[in-house]
N, C-alpha and C positions, 0 to 999 in steps of 0.2 A: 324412710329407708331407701338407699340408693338400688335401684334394681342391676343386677348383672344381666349382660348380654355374651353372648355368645357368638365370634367371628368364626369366618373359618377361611383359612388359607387358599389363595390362591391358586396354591398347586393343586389344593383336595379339589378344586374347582373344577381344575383341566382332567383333572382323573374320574372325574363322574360324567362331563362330557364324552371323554372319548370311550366311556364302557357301555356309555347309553348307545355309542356312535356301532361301537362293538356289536350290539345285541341288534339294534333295528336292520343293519348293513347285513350281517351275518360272513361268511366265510368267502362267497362270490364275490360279496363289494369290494369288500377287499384284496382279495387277490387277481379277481378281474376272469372275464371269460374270453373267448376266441372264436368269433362267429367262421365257420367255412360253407363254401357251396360251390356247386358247378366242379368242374375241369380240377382237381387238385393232384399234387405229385412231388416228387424230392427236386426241388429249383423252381416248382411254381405254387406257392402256398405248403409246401410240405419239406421235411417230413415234420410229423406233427409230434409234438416236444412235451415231454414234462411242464416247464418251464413257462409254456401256455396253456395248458391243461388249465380247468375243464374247456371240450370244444361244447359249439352249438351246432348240429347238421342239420341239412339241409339238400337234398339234390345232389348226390356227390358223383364223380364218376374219374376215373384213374385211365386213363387212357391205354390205345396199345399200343406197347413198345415203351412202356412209362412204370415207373414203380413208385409206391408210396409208400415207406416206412412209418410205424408207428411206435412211439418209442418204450419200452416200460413204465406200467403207471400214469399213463392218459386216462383220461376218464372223459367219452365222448357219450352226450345228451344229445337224443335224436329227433329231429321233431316230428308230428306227425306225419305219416304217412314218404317219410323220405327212404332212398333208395340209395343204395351204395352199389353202383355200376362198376365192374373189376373188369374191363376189359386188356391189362395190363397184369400187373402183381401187386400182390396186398400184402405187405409183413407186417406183422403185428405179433410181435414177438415180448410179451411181458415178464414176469422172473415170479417164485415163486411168492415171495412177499410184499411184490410191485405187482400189479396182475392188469390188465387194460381192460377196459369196462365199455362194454356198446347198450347203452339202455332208453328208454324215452325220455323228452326233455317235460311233457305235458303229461296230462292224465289220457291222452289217447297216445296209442301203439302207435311206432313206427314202423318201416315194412319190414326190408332185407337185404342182406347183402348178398347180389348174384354174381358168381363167377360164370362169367360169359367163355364160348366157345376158344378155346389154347390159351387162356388165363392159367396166372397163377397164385397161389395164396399159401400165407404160410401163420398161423395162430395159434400161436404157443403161452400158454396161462393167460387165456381170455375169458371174460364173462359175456355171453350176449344174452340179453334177455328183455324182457318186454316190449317186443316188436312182433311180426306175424300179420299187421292187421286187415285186416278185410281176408280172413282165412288163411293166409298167405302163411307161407314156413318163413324163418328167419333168414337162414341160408341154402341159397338157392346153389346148385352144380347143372350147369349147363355143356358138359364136354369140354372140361378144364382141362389142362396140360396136368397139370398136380395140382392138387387143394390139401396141405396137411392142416388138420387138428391137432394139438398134443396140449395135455392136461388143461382143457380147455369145460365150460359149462354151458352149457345150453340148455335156457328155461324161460318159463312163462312166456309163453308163444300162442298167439290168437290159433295158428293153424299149424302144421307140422316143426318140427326143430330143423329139421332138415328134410331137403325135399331136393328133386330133378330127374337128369336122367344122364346116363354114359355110356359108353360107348358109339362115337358119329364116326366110327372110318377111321378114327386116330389113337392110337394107343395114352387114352386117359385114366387120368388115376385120382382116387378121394380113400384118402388113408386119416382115419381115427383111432389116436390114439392115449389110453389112459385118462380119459373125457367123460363129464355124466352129459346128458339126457336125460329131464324129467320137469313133469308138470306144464304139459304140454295140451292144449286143446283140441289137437289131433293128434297122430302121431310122432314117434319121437324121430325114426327116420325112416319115408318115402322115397325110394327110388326105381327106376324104370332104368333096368340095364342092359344093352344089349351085348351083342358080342366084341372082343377088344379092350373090354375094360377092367381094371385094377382096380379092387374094392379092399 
């Protein structure tokens, strides 16, 4: 009796190759990441794009007199213990069904974002979460020009969600609005205000 065999196509060939390629690569290999650090800004490494989304961070800082857009829908992985320095403006302005995301890249927290003294910030449908660490709040106000929140979240934070202090002799302001707060390992917002300031 002649035994039958069984061939298989080519094609089926190249379609189990690339699903295997599919599963082990996952969704990064694919699409590819965007390592940033140090000094960034809109004409030097910025602003930071869908289009390269997800970032990798690392050390950031936005200089003064410099702004860095971030565009809807970034999804930026932080790595430990990094710092996002605003001594400039920070937009990060996401939509409600595109929303921008600052989270950790590792299983340890990264720090925070501090808006340094006449900085400014503007974070509209952001998540920031799992950063804070070494007690630290997420986002730090140091005597900003303006820092808005609008429908933004703040969570799972090693130390405060927010934390600083306002009022240095300049008419500063840190305006939250329509934003949670919660699940935070200290509190949700610490501040030290003195006279002068716009809460």
């Amino acid at each position: 009796m002649k035994k039958s065999s069984t061939r298989f196509s080519p094609y089926i060939s190249w379609i189990a190759v690339v699903m295997w390629a599919i599963l082990c690569i996952g969704p990064f290999g694919l699409k590819g990441q965007t390592t940033i650090s140090g000094e960034i800004y809109d004409g030097n490494g910025g602003p930071l794009t869908l289009a390269n989304s997800p970032y990798i961070a690392s050390g950031i800082t936005v200089p003064e007199n410099q702004t860095l857009t971030i565009e809807a829908g970034v999804v930026i992985y932080n790595e430990g213990s990094t710092i996002w320095e605003i001594e400039g403006t920070l937009i990060a302005e996401g939509e409600e069904n595109k929303r921008i995301k600052f989270t950790k890249a590792t299983s340890d927290p990264w720090s925070y974002i501090r808006f340094q003294y006449q900085s400014r910030g503007n974070l509209k449908y952001c998540d920031v979460k799992n950063g804070g660490g070494i007690y630290n709040a997420m986002i730090f106000v140091e005597n900003p020009s303006s820092v808005i929140i609008e429908n933004s979240s703040i969570y799972n934070s090693e130390g405060d969600g927010i934390s600083g202090w306002l009022g240095g002799g300049s008419q500063d302001a840190l305006s939250l609005k329509k934003s949670i707060i919660l699940n935070n390992m200290q509190d949700g917002i610490s501040l030290y205000i003195r006279e002068l300031a716009n809460v």
